[in-house]
C-alpha positions as a printed Julia matrix, in Angstrom:
415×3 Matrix{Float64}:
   7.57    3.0    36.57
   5.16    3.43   39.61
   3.03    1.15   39.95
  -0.43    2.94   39.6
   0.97    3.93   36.19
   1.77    0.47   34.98
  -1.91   -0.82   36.41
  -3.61    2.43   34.64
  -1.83    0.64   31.36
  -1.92   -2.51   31.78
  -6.29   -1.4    32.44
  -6.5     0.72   29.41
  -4.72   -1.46   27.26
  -7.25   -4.31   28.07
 -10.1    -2.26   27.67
  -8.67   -1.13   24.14
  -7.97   -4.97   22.93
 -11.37   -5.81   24.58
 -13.1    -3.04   22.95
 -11.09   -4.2    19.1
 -12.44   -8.21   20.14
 -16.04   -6.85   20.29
 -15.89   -4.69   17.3
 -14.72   -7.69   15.19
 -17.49   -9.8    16.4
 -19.78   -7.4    15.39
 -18.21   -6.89   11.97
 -17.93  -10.38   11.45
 -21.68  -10.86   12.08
 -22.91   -8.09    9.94
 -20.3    -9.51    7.33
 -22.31  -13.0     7.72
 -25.18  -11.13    7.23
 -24.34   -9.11    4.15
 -23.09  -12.93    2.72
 -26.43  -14.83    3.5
 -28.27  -11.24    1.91
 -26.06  -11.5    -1.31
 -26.25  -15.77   -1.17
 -30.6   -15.28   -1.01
 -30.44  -12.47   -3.65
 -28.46  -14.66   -5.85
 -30.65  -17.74   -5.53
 -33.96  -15.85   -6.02
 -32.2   -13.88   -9.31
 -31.0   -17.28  -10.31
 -34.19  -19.24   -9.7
 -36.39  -16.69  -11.25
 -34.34  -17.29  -14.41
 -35.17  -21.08  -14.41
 -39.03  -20.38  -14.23
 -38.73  -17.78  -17.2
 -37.42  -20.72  -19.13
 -39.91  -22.9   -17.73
 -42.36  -20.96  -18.61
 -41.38  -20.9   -22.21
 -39.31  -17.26  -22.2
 -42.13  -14.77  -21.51
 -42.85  -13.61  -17.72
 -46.76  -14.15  -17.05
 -46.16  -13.82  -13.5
 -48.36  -10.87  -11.74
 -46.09  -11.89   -8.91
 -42.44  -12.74   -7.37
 -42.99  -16.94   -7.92
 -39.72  -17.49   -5.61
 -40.59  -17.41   -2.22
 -38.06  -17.86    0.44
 -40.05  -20.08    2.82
 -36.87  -20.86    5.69
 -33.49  -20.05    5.59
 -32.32  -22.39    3.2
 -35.81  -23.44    1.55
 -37.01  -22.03   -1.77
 -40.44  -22.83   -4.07
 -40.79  -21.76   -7.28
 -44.31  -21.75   -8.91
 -44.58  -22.37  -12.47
 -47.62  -21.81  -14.49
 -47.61  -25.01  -16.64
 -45.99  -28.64  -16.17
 -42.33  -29.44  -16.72
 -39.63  -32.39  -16.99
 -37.43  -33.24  -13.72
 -34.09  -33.32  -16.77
 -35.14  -29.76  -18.09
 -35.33  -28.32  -14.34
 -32.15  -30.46  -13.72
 -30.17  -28.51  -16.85
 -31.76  -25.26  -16.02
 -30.98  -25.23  -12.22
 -27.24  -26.5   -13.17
 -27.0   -23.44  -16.1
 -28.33  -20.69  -13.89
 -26.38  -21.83  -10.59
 -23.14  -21.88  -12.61
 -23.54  -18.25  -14.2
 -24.34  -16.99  -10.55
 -21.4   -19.0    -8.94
 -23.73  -20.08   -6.38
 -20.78  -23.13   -5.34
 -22.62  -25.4    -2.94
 -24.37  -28.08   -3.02
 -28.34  -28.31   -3.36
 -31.74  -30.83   -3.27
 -34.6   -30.02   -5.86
 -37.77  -32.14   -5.72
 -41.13  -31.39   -7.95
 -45.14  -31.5    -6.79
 -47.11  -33.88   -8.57
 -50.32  -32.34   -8.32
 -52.14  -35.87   -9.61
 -50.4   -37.77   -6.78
 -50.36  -34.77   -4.5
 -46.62  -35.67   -3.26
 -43.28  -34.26   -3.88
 -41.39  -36.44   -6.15
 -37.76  -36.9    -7.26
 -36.25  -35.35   -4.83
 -32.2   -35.2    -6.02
 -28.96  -34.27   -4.37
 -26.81  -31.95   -6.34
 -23.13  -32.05   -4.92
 -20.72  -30.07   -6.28
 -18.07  -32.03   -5.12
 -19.52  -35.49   -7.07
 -19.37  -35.88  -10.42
 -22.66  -38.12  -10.47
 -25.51  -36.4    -7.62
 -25.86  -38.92   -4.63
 -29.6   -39.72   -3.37
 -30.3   -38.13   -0.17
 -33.55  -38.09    1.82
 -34.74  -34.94    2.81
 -37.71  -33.35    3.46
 -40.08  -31.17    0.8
 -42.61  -29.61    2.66
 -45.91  -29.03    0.43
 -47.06  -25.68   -0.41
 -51.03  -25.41   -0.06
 -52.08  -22.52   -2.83
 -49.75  -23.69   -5.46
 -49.94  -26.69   -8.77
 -47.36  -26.78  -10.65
 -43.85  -26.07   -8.7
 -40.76  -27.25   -7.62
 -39.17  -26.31   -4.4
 -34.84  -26.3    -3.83
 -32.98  -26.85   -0.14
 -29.34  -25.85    0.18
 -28.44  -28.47    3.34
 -24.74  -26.85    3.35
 -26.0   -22.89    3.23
 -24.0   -22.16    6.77
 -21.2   -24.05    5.85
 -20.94  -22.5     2.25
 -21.38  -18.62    4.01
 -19.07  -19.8     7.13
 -16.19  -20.82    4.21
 -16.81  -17.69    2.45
 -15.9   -15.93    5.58
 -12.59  -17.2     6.13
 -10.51  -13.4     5.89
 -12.75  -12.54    9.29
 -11.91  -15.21   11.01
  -8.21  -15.53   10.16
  -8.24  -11.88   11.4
 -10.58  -12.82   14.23
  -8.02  -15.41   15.41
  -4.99  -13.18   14.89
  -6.82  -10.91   17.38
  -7.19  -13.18   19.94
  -3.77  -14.61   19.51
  -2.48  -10.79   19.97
  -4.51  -10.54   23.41
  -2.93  -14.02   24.6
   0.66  -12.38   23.64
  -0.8    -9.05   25.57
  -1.82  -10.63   28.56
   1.83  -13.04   28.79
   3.38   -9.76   28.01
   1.75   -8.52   31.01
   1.9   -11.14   33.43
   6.2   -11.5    32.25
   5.96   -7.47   33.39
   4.58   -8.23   36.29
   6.63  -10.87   37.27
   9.93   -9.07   36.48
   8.48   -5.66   38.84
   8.33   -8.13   41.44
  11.6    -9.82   41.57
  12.95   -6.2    40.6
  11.7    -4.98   44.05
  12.78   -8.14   45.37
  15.95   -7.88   44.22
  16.34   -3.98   45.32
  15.43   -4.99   48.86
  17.77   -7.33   49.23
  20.41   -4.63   47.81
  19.31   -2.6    50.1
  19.11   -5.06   53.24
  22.33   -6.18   52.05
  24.18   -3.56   51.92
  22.9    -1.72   55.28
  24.11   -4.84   57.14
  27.69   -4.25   55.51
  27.99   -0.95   56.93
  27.17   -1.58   60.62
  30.3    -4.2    60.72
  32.21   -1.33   58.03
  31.28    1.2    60.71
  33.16   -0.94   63.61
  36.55   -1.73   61.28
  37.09    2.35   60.78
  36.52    3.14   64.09
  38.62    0.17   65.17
  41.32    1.3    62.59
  41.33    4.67   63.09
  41.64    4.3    66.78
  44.48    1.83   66.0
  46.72    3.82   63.87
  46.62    6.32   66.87
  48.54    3.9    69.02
  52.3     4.54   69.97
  53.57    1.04   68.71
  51.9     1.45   65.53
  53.03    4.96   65.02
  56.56    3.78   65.97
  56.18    0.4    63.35
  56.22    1.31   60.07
  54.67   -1.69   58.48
  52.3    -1.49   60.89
  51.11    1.54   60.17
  50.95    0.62   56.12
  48.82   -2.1    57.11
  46.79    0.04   59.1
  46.31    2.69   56.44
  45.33   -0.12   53.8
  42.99   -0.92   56.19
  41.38    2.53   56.68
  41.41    3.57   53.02
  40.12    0.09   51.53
  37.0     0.54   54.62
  36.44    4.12   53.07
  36.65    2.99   49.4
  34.11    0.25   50.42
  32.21    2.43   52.12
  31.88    4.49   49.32
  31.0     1.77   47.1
  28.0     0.78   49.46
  26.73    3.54   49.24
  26.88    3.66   45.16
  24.94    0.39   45.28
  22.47    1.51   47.37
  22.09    4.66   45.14
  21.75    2.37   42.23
  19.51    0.3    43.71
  17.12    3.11   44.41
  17.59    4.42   40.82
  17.62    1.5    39.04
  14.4     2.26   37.19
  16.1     5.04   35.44
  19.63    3.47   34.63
  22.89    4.2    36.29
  23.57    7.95   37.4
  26.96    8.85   35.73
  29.41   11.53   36.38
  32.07   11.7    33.69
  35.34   13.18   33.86
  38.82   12.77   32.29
  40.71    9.97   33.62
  44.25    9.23   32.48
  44.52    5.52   31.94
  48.13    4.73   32.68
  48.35    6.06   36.58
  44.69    4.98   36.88
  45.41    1.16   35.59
  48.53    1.01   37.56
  46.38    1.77   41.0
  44.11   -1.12   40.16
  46.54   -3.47   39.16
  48.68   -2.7    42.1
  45.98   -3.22   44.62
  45.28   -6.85   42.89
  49.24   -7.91   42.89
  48.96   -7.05   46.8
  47.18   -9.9    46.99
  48.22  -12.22   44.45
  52.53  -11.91   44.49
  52.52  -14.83   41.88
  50.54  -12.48   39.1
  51.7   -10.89   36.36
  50.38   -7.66   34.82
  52.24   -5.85   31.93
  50.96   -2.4    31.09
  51.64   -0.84   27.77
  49.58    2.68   27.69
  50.41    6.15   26.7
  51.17    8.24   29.64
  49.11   10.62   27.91
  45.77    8.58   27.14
  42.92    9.43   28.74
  39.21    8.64   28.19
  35.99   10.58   29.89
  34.72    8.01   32.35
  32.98    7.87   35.69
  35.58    6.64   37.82
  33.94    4.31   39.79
  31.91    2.21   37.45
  35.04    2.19   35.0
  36.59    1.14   38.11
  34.35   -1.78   38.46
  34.55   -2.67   35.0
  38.86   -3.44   35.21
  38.46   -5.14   38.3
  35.37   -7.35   36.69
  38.17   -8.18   33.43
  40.91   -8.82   35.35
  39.08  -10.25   38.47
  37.84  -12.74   35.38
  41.52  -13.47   33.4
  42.84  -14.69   37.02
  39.79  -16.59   38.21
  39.71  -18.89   34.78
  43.23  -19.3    34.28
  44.82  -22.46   34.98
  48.45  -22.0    35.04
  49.74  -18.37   36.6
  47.87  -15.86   35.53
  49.36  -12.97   33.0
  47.5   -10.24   31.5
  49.04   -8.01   29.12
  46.93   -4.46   29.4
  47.35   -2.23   26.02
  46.24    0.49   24.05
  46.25    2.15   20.96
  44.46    5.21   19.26
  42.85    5.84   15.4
  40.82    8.27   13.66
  37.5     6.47   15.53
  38.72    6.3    19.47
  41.02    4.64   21.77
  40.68    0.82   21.95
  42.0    -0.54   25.34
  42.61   -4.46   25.4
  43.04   -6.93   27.98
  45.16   -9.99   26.89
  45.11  -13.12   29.9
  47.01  -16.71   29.37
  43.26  -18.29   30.3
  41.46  -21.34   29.07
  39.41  -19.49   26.53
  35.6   -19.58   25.63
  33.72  -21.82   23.02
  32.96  -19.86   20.4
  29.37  -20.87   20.2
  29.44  -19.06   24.13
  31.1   -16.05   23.3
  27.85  -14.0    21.87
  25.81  -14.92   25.57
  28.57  -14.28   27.74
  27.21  -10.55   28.73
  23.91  -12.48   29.03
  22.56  -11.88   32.95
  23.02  -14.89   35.0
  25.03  -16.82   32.21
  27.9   -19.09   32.6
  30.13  -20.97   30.3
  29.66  -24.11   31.66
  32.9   -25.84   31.76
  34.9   -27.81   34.94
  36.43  -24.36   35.88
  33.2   -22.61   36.11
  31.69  -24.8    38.52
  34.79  -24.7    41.18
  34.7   -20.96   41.07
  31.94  -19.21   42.65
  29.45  -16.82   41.0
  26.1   -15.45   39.74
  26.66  -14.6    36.08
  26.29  -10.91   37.14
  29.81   -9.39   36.47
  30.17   -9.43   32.94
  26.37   -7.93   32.32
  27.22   -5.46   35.0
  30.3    -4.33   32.81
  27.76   -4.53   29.63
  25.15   -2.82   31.14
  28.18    0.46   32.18
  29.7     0.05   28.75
  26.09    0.54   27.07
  25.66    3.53   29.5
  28.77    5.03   28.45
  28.49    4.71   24.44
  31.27    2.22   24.18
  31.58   -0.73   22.83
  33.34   -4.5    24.43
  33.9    -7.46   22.33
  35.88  -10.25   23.31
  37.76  -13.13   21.01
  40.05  -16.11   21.98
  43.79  -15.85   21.35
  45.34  -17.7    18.81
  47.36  -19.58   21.06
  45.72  -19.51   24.48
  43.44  -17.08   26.94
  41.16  -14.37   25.32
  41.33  -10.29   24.67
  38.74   -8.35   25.97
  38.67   -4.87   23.8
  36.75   -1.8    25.15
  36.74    1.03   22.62
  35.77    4.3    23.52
  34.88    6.71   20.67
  35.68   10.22   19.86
């Protein structure tokens, strides 16, 4: 992915999570709004009740007498004197039927003393209302009224909002993931370009050197005493065709490094595994005389492969039965066909893997640490190199320990 693309997403995705934040503050207002409406329409309903009753059942108001002074302060006017323990049952009744939950102050104007009296606190968390000072403001036109403060209104609306923010919250939480998501992106772009360059780098210093050995070889094997030695001049041609095949596999890498945004370029054809097997394992016994490699294949089995990856992958297995092996290395290289594909195994004498290990070992950068591990050299990269072809191929690899000692590595290739 070019990077203009992945900024033109990584914009427009902000914008859009942004754009969602805003909207559910401004639904989450409007739905505190639409509570503290309902709350007020409740309390008026509910207090206009309680002065019907005070007033002994029969409306003789002209007028609304509940008037919503502040946010949370309400005065009733009633036409005719009352008791505090009749307002007291009346407030409780009518609250209760409205489920208006929270708790409340009522205090009553003495119009002889020209004070508000018995002010009480209402919890509905107490089973016995605590005394709590707070202020009545008096009302100038009015005689006979009470007046009610809910000291808890924001709380009680905040509470009954809890769906919004839980949502709210998830939101935000999912814009923290986004932008860690991002940044990870990021991050992993960068060391991928890092890591290409150095491929690259890498590799063009290899050939320069590469370049020198052919010409040196090929010049060589032109000589009179090599032409007239003939183990000079198999030397000399091992020479000349391992340069080429390395040549050739620099340049791979440095095709792969270029593509590696899009996966691994493959060109499959039919390779019979026998003669093909027998190449490999006869380059590695040229350089190891003390290893042993039994191969049991078909002459006629052959899978669809691109040769050099697969090529990459049997060196990788074996290259990995002889490096953790602690007595002479032997590999036993099989196969065998059913109705679902051909399953090709590698069977080694090694010391095995922990089974808790096994399921991370195509992991990239992970090795089994054990004693052996840390006196031979490597990244971690081989075995999610041979994942990563497998994957690209359709196959399949597991690998399990021997009963008795080493492991098999299986790669199954379908019909």
């Amino acid at each position: 992915m070019k990077i203009k693309k992945l900024n033109i997403i990584i914009t427009l995705g902000f914008v859009a999570i942004i754009g969602i934040l805003i909207a559910q503050l401004m639904w989450t207002i409007q739905a505190y709004n639409l509570e503290d409406k309902k709350f007020n329409q409740k309390v008026n309903i509910a207090l206009l009740e309680v002065a019907e009753k005070l007033s002994g059942g029969k409306s003789s108001f002209t007028e609304n007498p509940v008037q919503n002074i502040a946010n949370d302060y309400y005065v009733v006017n009633i036409n005719n004197e009352f008791h505090p323990v009749v307002l007291e049952y009346y407030l409780k009744t009518e609250f209760t039927r409205f489920q208006i939950n929270t708790d409340y102050v009522y205090a009553l104007y003495n119009c002889h003393s020209d004070k508000m009296i018995y002010g009480k606190y209402m919890s509905t968390h107490q089973e016995n209302p605590s005394n709590k000072v707070i202020n009545f403001p008096k009302h100038k036109n009015l005689i006979y009224y009470f007046s009610i403060r809910f000291p808890d209104k924001t709380t009680y609306l905040i509470s009954s909002l809890r769906f919004w923010y839980l949502l709210t919250f998830a939101l935000i939480i999912i814009l923290l993931v986004y932008v860690y998501s991002i940044y990870t992106i990021i991050q992993q772009k960068k060391f991928s370009e890092l890591q290409r360059d150095f491929i690259n780098n890498m590799t063009h210093e290899f050939k320069t050197p590469l370049s020198s050995i052919l010409l040196a070889s090929e010049a060589l094997s032109k000589q009179d005493l090599v032409k007239e030695n003939t183990k000079l001049q198999t030397y000399t041609s091992i020479i000349i065709d391992q340069s080429y095949k390395l040549n050739s596999h620099i340049e791979k890498i440095l095709n792969l490094a270029k593509n590696d945004d899009y996966g691994l370029s493959l060109k499959s054809q039919k390779i019979i595994l026998l003669p093909f097997i027998q190449e490999i394992a006869d380059d590695i016994l040229q350089k190891d005389q003390e290893l042993s490699i039994q191969i049991e294949i078909d002459n006629s089995t052959s899978v669809m492969a691109d040769e050099f990856h697969f090529t990459n992958i049997i060196y990788n297995i074996l290259d990995n039965s002889i490096k953790y092996c602690e007595t002479q290395p032997s590999i036993l290289i099989s196969s065998h066909k059913d109705s679902k594909g051909v399953y090709l195994k590698f069977k080694d004498n090694g010391m095995g893997i922990p089974v808790k290990n096994i399921p991370h070992i195509f992991e990239k950068f992970y090795r089994v640490s054990t004693k052996r591990s840390e006196e031979v050299n490597g990244f971690g990269l081989g075995l999610f190199y041979v994942k990563k072809v497998v994957q690209q191929h359709n196959w399949k690899i597991s690998v399990e320990n021997n009963p008795d000692t080493g492991i098999t590595t299986t790669l199954f290739f379908p019909f």
